[in-house]
N, C-alpha and C positions, 0 to 999 in steps of 0.2 A: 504494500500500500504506500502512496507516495504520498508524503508529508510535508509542505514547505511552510515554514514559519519566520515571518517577520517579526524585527525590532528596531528599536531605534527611534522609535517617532518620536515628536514633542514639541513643545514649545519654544519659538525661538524671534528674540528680533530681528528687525531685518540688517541683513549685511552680516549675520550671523553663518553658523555650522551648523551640520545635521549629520552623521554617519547611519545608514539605514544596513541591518545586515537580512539574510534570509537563508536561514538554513534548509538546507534540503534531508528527508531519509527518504529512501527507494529508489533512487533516482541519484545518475552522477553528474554533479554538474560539467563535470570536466570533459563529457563526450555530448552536451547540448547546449543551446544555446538557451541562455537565461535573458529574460526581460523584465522591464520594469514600466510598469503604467502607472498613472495616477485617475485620479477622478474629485473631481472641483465640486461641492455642491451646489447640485442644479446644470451639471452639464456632463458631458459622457467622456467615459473611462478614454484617454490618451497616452498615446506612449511613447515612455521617456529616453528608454538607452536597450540595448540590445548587447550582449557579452555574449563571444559567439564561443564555440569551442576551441576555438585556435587561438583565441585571448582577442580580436579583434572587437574594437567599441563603437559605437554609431548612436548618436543622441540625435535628439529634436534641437530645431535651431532656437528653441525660446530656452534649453537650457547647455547648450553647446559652450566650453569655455568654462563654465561653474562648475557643472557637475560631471564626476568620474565615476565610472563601472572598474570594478576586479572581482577575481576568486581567489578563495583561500581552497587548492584541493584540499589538501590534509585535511579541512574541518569541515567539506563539501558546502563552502558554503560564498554565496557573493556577497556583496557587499553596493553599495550608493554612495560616496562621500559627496555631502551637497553641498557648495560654499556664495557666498557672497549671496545668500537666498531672500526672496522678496516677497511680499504679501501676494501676490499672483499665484507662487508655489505651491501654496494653501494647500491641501488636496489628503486622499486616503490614499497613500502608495501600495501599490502590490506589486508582488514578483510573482512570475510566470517563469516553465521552465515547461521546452520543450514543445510547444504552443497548444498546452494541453491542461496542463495542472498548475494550479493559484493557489497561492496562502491565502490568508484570513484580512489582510492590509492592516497601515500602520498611519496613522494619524500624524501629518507634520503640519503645525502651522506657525505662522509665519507673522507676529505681531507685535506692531510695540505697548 
């Protein structure tokens, strides 16, 4: 059974840091490729970066420059580091692996 669980979300001013992780069990991350979407309230779930299995990254251009994708194999797990982040970012993050199975999402917002 595949299991991916987010953390990391919270509270944060803007121009602030956010580190998002998403562990996987049943599934390696290290032969699929992981995603990560958000969703704004009141508008539909969008996505933010894509970690492919070869280590390559590809973000959306509203967060291209701020925000970086990695994995940790050893701990199967990616990661989000979100920086210079702004009340637009607002959003419930999920990670996707595989283009099949989603965690539960993680709460980040973005205010002073």
């Amino acid at each position: 059974q595949v299991q991916l669980v987010e953390s990391g979300g919270g509270l944060v001013q803007p121009g602030g840091s956010l580190r998002l992780s998403c562990r996987a069990s049943g599934i390696i991350f290290s032969i699929n490729s992981a995603r990560w979407y958000r969703q704004a309230p009141g508008k539909e779930r969008e996505w933010v970066t894509t970690f492919t299995s070869g280590g390559i990254s590809n973000y959306a251009d509203s967060v291209k420059g701020r925000f970086t994708s990695s994995r940790d194999n050893a701990k199967n797990t990616v990661h989000l580091q979100m920086n210079s982040l702004k009340p637009e970012d607002t959003a419930v993050y999920y990670c996707s692996v595989a283009g099949e199975y989603w965690g539960q999402g993680t709460q980040v917002t973005v205010s002073s």
